[in-house]
TIFIPA-383399 format. One line per 3 residues: number of its first residue (from 1); for each residue x, y, z of C-alpha. Coordinates in nm, 3 decimals. Layout:
N
NUM	X:Y:Z  ...
//
This chain:
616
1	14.668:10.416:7.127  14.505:10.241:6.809  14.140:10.246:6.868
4	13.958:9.973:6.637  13.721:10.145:6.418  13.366:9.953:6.331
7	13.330:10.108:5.947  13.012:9.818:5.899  12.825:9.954:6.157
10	12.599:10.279:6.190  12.603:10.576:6.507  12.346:10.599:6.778
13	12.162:10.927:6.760  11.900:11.145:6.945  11.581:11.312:6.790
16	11.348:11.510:6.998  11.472:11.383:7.302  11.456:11.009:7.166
19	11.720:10.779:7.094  11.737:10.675:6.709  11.881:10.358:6.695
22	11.989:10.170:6.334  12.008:9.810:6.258  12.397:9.794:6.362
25	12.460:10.028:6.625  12.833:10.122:6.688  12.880:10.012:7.099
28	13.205:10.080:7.271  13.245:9.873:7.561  13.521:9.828:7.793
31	13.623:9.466:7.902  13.738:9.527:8.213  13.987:9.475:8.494
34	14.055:9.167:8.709  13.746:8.929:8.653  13.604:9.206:8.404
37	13.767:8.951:8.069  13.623:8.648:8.202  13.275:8.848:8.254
40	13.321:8.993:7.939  13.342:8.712:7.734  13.062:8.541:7.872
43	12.849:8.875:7.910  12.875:8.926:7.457  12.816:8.579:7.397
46	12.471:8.650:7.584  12.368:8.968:7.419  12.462:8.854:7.067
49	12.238:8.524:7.087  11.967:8.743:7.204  11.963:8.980:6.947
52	12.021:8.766:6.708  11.705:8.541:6.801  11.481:8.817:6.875
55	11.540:8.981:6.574  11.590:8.718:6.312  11.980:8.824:6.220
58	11.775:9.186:6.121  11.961:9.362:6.394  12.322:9.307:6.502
61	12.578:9.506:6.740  12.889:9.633:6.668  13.116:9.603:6.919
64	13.412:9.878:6.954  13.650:9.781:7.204  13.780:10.138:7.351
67	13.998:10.114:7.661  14.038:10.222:8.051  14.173:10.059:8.366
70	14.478:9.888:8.392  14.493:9.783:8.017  14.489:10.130:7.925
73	14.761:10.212:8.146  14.944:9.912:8.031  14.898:9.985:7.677
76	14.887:10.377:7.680  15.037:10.487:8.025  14.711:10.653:8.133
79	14.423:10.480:8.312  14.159:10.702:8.064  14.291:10.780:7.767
82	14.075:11.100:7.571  14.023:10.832:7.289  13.779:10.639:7.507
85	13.572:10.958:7.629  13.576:11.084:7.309  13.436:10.733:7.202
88	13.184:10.763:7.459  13.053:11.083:7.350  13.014:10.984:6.996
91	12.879:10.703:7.010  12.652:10.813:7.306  12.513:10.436:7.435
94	12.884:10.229:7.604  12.888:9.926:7.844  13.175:9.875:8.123
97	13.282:9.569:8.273  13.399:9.634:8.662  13.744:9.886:8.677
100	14.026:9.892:8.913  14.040:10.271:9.081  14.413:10.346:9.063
103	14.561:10.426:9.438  14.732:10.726:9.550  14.729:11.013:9.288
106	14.580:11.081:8.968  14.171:11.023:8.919  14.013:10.930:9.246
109	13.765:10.672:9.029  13.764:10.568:8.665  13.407:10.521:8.684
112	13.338:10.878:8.888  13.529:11.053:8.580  13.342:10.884:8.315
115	13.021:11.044:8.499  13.170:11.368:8.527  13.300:11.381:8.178
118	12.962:11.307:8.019  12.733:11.462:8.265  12.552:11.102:8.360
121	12.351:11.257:8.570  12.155:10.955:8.636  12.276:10.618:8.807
124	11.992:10.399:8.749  12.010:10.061:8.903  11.684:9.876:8.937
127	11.685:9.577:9.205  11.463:9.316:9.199  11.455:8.984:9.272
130	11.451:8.665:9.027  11.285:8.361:9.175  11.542:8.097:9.255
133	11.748:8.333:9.387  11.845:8.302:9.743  11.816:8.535:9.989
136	11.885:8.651:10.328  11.524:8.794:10.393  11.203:8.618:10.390
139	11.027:8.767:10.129  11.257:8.886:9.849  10.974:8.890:9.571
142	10.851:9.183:9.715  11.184:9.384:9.646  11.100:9.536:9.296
145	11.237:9.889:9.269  11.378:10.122:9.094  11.678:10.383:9.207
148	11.766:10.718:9.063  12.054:10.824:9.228  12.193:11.147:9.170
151	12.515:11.092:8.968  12.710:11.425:8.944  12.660:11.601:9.248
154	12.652:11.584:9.645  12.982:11.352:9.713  13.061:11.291:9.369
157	13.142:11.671:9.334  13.287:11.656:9.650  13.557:11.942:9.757
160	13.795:11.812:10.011  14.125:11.957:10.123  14.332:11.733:10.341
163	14.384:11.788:10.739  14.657:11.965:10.817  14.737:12.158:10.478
166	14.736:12.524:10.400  14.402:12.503:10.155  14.259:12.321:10.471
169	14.331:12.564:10.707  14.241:12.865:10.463  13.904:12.745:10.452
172	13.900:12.687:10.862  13.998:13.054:10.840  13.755:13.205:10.653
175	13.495:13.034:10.827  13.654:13.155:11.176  13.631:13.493:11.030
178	13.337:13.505:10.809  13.097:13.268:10.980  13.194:13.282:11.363
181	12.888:13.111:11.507  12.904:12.840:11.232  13.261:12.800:11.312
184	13.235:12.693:11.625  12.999:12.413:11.520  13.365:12.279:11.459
187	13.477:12.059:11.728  13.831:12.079:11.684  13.838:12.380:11.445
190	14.098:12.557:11.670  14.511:12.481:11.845  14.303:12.592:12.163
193	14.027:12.347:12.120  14.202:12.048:12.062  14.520:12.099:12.293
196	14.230:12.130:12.626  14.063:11.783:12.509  14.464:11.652:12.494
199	14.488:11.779:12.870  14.193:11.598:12.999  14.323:11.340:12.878
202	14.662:11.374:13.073  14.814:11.422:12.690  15.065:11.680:12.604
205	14.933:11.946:12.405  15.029:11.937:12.018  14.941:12.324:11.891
208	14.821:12.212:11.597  14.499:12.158:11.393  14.419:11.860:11.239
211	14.064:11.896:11.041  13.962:11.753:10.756  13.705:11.994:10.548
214	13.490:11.884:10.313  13.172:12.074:10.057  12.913:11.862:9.919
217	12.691:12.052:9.692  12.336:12.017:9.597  12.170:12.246:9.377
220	11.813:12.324:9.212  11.907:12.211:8.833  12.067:11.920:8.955
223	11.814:11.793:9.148  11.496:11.887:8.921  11.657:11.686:8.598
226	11.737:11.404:8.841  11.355:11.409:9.020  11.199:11.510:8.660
229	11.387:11.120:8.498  11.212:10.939:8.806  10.888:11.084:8.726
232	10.859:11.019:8.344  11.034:10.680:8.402  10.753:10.607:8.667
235	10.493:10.790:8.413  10.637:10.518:8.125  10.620:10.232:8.274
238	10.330:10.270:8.502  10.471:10.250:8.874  10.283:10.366:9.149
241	10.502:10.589:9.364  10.849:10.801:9.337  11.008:10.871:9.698
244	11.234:11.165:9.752  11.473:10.973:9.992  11.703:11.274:10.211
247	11.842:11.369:10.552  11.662:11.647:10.555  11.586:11.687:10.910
250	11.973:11.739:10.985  12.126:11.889:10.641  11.842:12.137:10.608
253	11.941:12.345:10.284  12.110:12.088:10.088  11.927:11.718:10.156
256	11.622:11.902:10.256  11.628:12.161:9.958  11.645:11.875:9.768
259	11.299:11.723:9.920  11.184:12.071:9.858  11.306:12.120:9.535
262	11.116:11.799:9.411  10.812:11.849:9.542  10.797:12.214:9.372
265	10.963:12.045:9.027  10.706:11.756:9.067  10.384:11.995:9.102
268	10.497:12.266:8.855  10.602:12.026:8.568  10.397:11.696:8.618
271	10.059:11.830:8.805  9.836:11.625:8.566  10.014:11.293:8.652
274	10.113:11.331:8.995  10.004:11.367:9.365  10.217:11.507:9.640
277	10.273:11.493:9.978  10.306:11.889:9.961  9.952:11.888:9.853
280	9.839:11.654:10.079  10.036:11.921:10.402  9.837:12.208:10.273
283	9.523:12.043:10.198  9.534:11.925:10.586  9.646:12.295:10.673
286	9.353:12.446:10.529  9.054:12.142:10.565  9.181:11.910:10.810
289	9.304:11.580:10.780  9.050:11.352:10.710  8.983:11.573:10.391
292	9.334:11.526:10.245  9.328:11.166:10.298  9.059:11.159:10.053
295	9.181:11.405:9.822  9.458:11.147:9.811  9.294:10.865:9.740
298	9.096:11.025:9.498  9.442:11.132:9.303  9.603:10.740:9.349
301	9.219:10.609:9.220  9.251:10.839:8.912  9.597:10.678:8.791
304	9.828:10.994:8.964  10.152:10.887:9.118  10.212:10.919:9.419
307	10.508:11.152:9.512  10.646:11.119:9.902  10.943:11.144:10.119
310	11.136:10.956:10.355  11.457:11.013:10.585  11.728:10.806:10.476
313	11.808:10.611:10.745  11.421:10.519:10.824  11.433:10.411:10.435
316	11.720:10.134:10.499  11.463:9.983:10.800  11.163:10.005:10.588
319	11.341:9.857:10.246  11.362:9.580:10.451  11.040:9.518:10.672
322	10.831:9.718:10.446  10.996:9.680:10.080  10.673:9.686:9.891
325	10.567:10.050:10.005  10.864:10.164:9.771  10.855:10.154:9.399
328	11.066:10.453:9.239  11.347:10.603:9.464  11.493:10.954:9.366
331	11.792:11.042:9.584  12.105:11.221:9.632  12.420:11.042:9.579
334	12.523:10.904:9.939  12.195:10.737:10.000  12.180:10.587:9.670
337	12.476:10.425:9.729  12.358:10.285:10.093  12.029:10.194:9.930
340	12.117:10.005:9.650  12.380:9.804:9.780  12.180:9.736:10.083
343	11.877:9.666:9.828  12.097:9.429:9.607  12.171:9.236:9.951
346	11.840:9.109:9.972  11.801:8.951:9.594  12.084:8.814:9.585
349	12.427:9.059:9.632  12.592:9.275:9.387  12.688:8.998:9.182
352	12.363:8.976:8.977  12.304:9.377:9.056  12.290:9.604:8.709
355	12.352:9.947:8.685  12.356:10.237:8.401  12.472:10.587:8.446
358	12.233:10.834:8.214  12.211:11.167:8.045  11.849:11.154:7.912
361	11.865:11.551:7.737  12.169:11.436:7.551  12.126:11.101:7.516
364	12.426:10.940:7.648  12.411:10.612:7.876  12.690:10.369:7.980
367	12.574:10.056:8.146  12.818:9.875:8.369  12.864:9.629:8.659
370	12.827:9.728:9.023  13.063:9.513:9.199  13.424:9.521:9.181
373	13.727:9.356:9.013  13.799:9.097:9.217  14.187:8.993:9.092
376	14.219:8.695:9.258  13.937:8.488:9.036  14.068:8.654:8.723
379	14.121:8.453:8.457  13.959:8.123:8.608  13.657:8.136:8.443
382	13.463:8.124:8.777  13.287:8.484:8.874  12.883:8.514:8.838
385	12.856:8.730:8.468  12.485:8.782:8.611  12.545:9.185:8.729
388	12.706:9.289:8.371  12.457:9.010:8.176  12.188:9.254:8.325
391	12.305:9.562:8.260  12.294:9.483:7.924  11.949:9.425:7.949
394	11.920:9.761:8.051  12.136:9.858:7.789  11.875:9.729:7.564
397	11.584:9.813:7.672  11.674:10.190:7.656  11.791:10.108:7.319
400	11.488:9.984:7.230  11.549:9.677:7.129  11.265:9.504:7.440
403	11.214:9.164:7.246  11.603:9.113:7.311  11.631:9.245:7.682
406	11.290:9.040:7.745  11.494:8.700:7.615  11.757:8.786:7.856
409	11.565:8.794:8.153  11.321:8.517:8.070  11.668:8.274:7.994
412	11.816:8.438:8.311  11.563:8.355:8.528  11.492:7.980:8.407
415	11.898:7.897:8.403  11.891:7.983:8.806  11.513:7.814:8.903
418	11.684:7.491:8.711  11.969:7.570:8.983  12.245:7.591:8.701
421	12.449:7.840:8.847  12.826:7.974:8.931  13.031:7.912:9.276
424	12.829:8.216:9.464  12.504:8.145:9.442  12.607:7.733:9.423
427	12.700:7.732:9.769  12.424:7.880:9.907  12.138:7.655:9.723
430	12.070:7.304:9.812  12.077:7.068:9.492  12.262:7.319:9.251
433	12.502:7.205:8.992  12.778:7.463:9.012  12.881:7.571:8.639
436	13.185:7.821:8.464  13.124:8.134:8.371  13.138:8.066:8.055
439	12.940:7.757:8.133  12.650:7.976:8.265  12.654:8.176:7.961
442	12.628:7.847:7.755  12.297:7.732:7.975  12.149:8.080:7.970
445	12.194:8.061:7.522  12.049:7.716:7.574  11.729:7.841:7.787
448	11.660:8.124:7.501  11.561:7.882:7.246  11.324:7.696:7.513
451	11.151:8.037:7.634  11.083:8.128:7.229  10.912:7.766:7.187
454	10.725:7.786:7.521  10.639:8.143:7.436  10.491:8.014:7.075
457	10.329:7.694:7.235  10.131:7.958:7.462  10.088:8.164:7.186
460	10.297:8.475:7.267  10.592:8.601:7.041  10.889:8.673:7.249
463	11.061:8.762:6.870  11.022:9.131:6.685  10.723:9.188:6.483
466	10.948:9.326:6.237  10.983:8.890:6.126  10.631:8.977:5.965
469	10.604:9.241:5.695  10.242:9.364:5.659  10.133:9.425:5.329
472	9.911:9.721:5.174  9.577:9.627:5.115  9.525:9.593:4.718
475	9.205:9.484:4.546  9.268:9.251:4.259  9.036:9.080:3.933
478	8.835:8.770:4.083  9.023:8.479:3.868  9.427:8.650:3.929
481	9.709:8.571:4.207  9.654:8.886:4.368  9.308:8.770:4.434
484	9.386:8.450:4.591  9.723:8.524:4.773  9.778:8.480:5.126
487	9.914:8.872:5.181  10.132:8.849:5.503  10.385:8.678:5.391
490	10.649:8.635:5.684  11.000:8.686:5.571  11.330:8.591:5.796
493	11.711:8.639:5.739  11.934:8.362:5.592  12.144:8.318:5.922
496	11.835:8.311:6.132  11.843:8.022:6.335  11.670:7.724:6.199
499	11.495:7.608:6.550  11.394:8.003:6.582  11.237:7.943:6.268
502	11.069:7.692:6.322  10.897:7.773:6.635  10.794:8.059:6.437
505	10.617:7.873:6.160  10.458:7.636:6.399  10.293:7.928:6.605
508	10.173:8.092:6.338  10.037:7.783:6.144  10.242:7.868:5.865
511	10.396:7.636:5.603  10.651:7.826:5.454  10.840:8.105:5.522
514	11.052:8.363:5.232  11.439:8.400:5.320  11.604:8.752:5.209
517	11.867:8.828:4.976  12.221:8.808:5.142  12.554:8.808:5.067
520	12.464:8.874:4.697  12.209:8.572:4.700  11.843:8.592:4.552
523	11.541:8.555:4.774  11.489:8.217:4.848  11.179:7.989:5.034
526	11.193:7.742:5.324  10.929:7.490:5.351  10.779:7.261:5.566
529	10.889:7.037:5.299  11.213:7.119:5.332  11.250:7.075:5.679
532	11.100:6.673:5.650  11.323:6.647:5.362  11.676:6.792:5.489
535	11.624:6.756:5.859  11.373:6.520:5.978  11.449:6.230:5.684
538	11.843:6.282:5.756  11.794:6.316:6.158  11.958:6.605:6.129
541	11.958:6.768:6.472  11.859:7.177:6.424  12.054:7.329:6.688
544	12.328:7.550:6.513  12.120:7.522:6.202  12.036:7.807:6.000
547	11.790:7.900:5.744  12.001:7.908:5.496  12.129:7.585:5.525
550	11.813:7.443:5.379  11.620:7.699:5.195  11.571:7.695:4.803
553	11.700:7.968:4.614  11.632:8.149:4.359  11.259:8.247:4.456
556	11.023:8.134:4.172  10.814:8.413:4.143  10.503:8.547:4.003
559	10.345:8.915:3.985  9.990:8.991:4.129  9.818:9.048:3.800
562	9.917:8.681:3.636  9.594:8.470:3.575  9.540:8.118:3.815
565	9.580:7.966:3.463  9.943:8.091:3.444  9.978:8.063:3.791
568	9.904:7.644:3.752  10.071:7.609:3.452  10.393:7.802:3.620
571	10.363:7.526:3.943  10.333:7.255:3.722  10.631:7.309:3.511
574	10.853:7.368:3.788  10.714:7.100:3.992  10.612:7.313:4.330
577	10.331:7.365:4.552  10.379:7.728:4.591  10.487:8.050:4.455
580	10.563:8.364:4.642  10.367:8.667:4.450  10.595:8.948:4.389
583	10.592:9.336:4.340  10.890:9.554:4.268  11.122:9.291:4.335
586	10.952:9.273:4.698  10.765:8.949:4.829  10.414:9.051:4.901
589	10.235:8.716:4.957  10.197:8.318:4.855  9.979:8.128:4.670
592	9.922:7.722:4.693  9.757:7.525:4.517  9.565:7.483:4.783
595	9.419:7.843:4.734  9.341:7.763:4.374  9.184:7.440:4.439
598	8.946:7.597:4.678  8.920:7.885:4.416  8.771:7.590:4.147
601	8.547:7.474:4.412  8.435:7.795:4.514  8.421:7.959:4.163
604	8.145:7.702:4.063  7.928:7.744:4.388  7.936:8.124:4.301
607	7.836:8.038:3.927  7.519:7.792:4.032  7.377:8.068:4.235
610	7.429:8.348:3.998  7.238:8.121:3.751  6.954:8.074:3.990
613	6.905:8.417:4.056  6.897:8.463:3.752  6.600:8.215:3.632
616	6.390:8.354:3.929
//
């Protein structure tokens, strides 16, 4: 298989246990199966705008097509070739659009290997719900949390050996032999067993045993790195509670050593930030209970998170009647996969539902869809993009790169409350205007631009603070252009987008803004001037626009240390209004002749009462 190399772009690594992340990060994704094109192509067109608004054209993904699923077995002959794991695991951050799980032999799930091959410990799939949405359930805005489920153990790591075989029977054996009493926990275990039931029954009797046997295993490690990424993700981003959800009360050393196991982790490596239920037992043990109530409340008063448990199957009731008790959920990998589907039922369905499978010592993440391929909508541009769209904003935001994932969301959110939406969601909303799903990508591009200028009317920047370089503080003579300059001089890329631009300069009460070198071109200036004179005199409209398109290059320029007398005569041979001061080849601020004309006025103020002081 020919992989497609990305030579322009730059490698994800990790430092310290944190993701360094260039300019032009290398991302392999995988389209798809099914629906997972038409997704796909929608799904890119969303994350590129973003980044590219939120960032000014500074940042950019590479994408690296790498391939699994029935392309890959088209193309290759094997459903996961070793060039896309190997991709994976160089890259370290991937995205997945949904994958067909081949039937009968070979890998029991595309997406299960990937896990197991890079040690994803982690499936992380927040749910919450985005207003506009509907829902089965009354109150939906009160669904906000977020799932750790346990990614590489429990059924995942499954053993099974089919009824009826030898390696089935072996293991029915050894237990027989081994473990009598535990064996005859097993129903059917036996010839004897099974051919008496068949006789009540008025059945012949078969002589034969017919058990399927299965392991599920849970361990210490596992479960501390899994309860130990809930805890610092709650600890980050300031969430109240993490629940150790478990059927502990009927799988007592493996579900219930995992409640164990997380209370101990949670106490011996996060006792400053956290407050346990454990705590709260032997407090009551020792004082009573009205004294560990308070010592509770105490802990939850002083910022400590709360850490508590909950049988799974009480936990799907109270996601539903009581969703707002439940903020972080750390679980083994069964329940997770009740919860959040179940949880993703009552925002809206799987269809807008994100997910991302994590390694958080080694960095690696790939972010994917949780619903499946659906075949028969393939290719008709029809499927809601919303459960990949999102994962990408996960994606991002553990990239980093917020001001993008932020766009997304805020875009997102305004496309559905302005009912602009695909066939799902369409049929269940009175009023909506049913769209494509390339059509929803289109209106979710559109709403980007009107979130940045609402964001800059209210006086927020939704864009990266890297748009404005700050500039060393630098004392200069009285009577030069360092003096006078304006110092933070805000700088955008070339291909920016004009109305970006714009918004920018309007928020910031700005009248000019410096464009960088690209594609061998000097730095160059964009005016307010410019924009009356190329734009508003020509009703040009600025949508698709870029910077570029009407900027002046080359830069005039002049250094710090010039004189306002060179500075004036400079403007008035070339006819401007202002120059942008430079350093080292490096814009580091502006001056108008508006500065110096406030300068003259100034200047002889300053004079008159140095000459009064002086005759008193």
């Amino acid at each position: 298989m020919a992989i497609r190399t990305a030579p322009e772009g730059e490698i994800i690594s990790i430092k310290d246990g944190k993701l360094v992340v260039p300019d032009r990060p290398i991302i392999p994704f995988v389209e798809g199966d099914g629906t997972g094109p038409d997704i796909w192509r929608a799904s890119v067109r969303v994350f590129d705008a973003a980044v590219e608004r939120a960032y000014g054209g500074k940042r950019k993904i590479v994408w690296h097509e790498v391939l699994a699923g029935e392309k890959a077995f088209r193309e290759t002959g094997n459903w996961l070739p070793d060039e896309t794991v190997e991709a994976f695991q160089k890259y370290l951050v991937g995205i997945k659009g949904p994958l067909t799980t081949p039937v009968g032999g070979g890998i029991r799930s595309l997406n299960v290997a990937l896990r197991q091959l890079l040690d994803l410990y982690v499936c992380l799939r927040p749910v919450r719900h985005f207003r506009g949405v509907p829902s089965p359930v009354k109150h939906p805005e009160k669904v906000d949390m977020v799932i750790f489920r346990e990614n590489t153990e429990d059924l995942y790591a499954g053993i099974e050996y089919r009824a009826g075989t030898p390696e089935a029977q072996k293991v029915l054996d050894f237990l027989r032999t081994a473990f009598p009493r535990d064996f005859e926990k097993i129903r059917f275990g036996t010839a004897e067993k099974t051919d008496a039931f068949l006789r009540m029954l008025g059945a012949n009797p078969e002589g034969k045993v017919e058990v399927g046997v299965g392991i599920k295993p849970i361990s210490r490690v596992g479960t501390e790195r899994l309860v130990g990424a809930a805890i610092q993700y709650a600890i980050q981003f300031k969430r109240k509670s993490v629940t150790l959800v478990h059927k502990g009360n009927i799988q007592k050393f493996s579900e219930g050593a995992f409640r164990d196991w997380g209370y101990e982790y949670a106490e011996r490596s996060f006792g400053d930030y956290v407050y346990t239920w454990s705590q709260w037992e032997r407090t009551r043990a020792v004082q009573g209970e009205a004294a560990a109530n308070a010592e509770q409340a105490e802990a939850l008063k002083a910022g400590r998170i709360l850490i508590k448990d909950a049988i799974a199957d009480i936990t799907l009731q109270q996601v539903l009647t009581r969703p707002d008790e439940f903020d972080v959920i750390a679980t083994p990998n069964l329940n997770g996969d009740y919860l959040s589907d179940a949880l993703a039922a009552q925002v809206g369905g799987i269809g807008i539902a994100p997910g991302g499978n994590i390694n958080y010592v080694t960095g690696h993440a790939i972010f994917e869809a949780t619903h499946g391929t659906a075949p028969k909508y393939a290719n008709l541009d029809k499927v809601n993009p919303g459960s990949v769209i999102l994962s990408g904003d996960m994606m991002l935001r553990y990239m980093g790169w917020i001001e993008a994932a932020d766009l997304i969301v805020a875009a997102l959110e305004r496309t559905i409350q302005q009912k602009v939406v695909t066939y799902d969601f369409a049929r269940l909303m009175e009023g909506a205007r049913e769209v494509r799903t390339s059509e929803f990508a289109d209106a979710l591009i559109a709403n980007m631009d009107r979130v940045i200028g609402d964001e800059h009317r209210a006086g927020h920047d939704i864009v990266s603070p890297d748009l404005v370089r700050p500039v060393e503080h630098e004392t200069f003579p009285r009577a030069t252009v360092g003096a006078l300059m304006t110092r933070n001089v805000v700088s955008v890329a070339g291909n920016a987008p004009l109305s970006d631009t714009t918004h920018l300069m309007r928020s910031r009460g700005i009248t000019s803004v410096v464009v960088e070198p690209t594609d061998g071109k000097d730095w160059g200036i964009m005016t307010m001037r410019d924009v009356l004179k190329k734009v508003v005199r020509d009703d040009v409209r600025v949508n698709g626009m870029t910077v570029d398109q009407i900027a002046t290059r080359p830069l005039i320029t002049i250094s710090p240390e010039k004189t306002l007398a060179e500075c004036a005569a400079l403007m008035l041979e070339k006819n401007i209004r202002r120059v942008v001061v430079v350093r080292d080849g490096v814009p580091v601020g502006i001056i108008s002749e508006t500065d110096i004309f406030r300068y003259v006025e100034e200047r002889d103020v300053v004079e008159e009462a140095a000459h009064g002081v002086q005759g008193r």
